[in-house]
N, C-alpha and C positions, 0 to 999 in steps of 0.2 A: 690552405690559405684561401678565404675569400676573396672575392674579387664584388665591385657595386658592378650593378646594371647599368648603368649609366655614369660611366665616370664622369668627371667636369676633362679639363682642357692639361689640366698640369695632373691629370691622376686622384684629385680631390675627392669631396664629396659630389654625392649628385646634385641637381639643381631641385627633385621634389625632396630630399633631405636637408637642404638648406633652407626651402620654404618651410618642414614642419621646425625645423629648428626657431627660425623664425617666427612663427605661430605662436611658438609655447616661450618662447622670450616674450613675444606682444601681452602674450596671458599672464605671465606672471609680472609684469610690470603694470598694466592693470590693475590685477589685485593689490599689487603695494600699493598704488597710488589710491587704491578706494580705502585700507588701512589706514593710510596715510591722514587721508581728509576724515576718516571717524574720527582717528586719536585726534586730531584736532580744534574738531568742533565738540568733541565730550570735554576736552580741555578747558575750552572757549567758556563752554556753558556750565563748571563747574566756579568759574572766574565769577562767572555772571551772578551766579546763584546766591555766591557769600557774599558778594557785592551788595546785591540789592538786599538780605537781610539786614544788612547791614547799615544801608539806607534807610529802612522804611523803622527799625529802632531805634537812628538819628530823628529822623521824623516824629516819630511820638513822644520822642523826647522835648523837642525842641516845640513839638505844638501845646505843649501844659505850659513851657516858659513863654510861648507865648502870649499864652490865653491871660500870664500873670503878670506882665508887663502891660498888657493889653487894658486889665483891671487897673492897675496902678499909677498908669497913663488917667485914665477917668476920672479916677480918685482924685487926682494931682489938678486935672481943668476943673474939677466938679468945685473946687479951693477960690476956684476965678469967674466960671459961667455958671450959669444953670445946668443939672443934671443931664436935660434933654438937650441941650446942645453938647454940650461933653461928648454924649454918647452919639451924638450924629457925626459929628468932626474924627472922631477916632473913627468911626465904621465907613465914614466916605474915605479915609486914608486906608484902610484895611482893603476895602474890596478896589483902590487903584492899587496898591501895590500885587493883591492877587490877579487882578489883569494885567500886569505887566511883567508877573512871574508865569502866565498860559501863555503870554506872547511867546515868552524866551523860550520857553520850553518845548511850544510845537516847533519854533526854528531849529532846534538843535534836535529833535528829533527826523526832522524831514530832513536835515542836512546828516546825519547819522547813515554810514554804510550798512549796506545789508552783513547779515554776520556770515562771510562766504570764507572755505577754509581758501584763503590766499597761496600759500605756502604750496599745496596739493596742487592748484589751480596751475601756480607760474612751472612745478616740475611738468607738469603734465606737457604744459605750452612748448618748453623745453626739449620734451619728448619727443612731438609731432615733429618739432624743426627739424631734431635731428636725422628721424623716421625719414622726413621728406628728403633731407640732404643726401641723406648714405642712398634712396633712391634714387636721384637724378642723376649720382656720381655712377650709379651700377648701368644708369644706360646710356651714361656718355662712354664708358670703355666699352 
């Protein structure tokens, strides 16, 4: 029968056996948590990826139905004004509406969170407290 070096007070473990234990708890909790926020953000940015395909082929879709309404808007004033006024009236309504489509668009991007994996973030926060808690408890008894 062995016996530790260092018992604790009830026969337990010793107190540097409870620290390595501790140690390699802190370490493998770590590595999950670093796991954790990969799988996440590989997630995130696989969302992201078919998304924007996805967008920028609505995009060039929708910029030829533009370009042909855009014509046929012309054609249609060209019926009432002159050619050259037609085409000034359509392109000063064209480039307000693209200023006021950069407007919206820098807002919503500067109001746009950074892509942080959250999920990883709050266990980890979780972690700490609890780390600190079971500390303050061990040296209040």
């Amino acid at each position: 029968m062995t016996t530790n070096a260092n018992p604790g007070a009830n026969g337990g473990a010793s107190t540097a056996d409870l620290v390595n234990q501790a140690a390699a708890q802190i370490s493998a909790l770590v590595r999950d948590e670093l796991a954790l926020a990969k799988l996440e953000l590989a997630e995130k940015g696989k969302r992201a990826g078919v998304g924007g395909g996805l967008l920028g082929g609505a995009a060039t879709l929708a910029l030829y139905g533009l370009g042909l309404l855009l014509a046929l808007i012309v054609v249609a004033l060209d019926l009432v004004w002159p050619l050259w006024l037609s085409l000034l009236v359509v392109m000063a309504v064209v480039f307000a509406a693209a200023g006021v489509a950069a407007l919206a668009g820098r807002n919503k991007l500067r109001a746009a969170a950074p892509p942080l994996p959250r999920a990883a973030m709050d266990s980890v926060e979780a972690d700490v407290r609890t780390v600190k808690a079971a500390a303050r408890e061990g040296r209040q008894s």
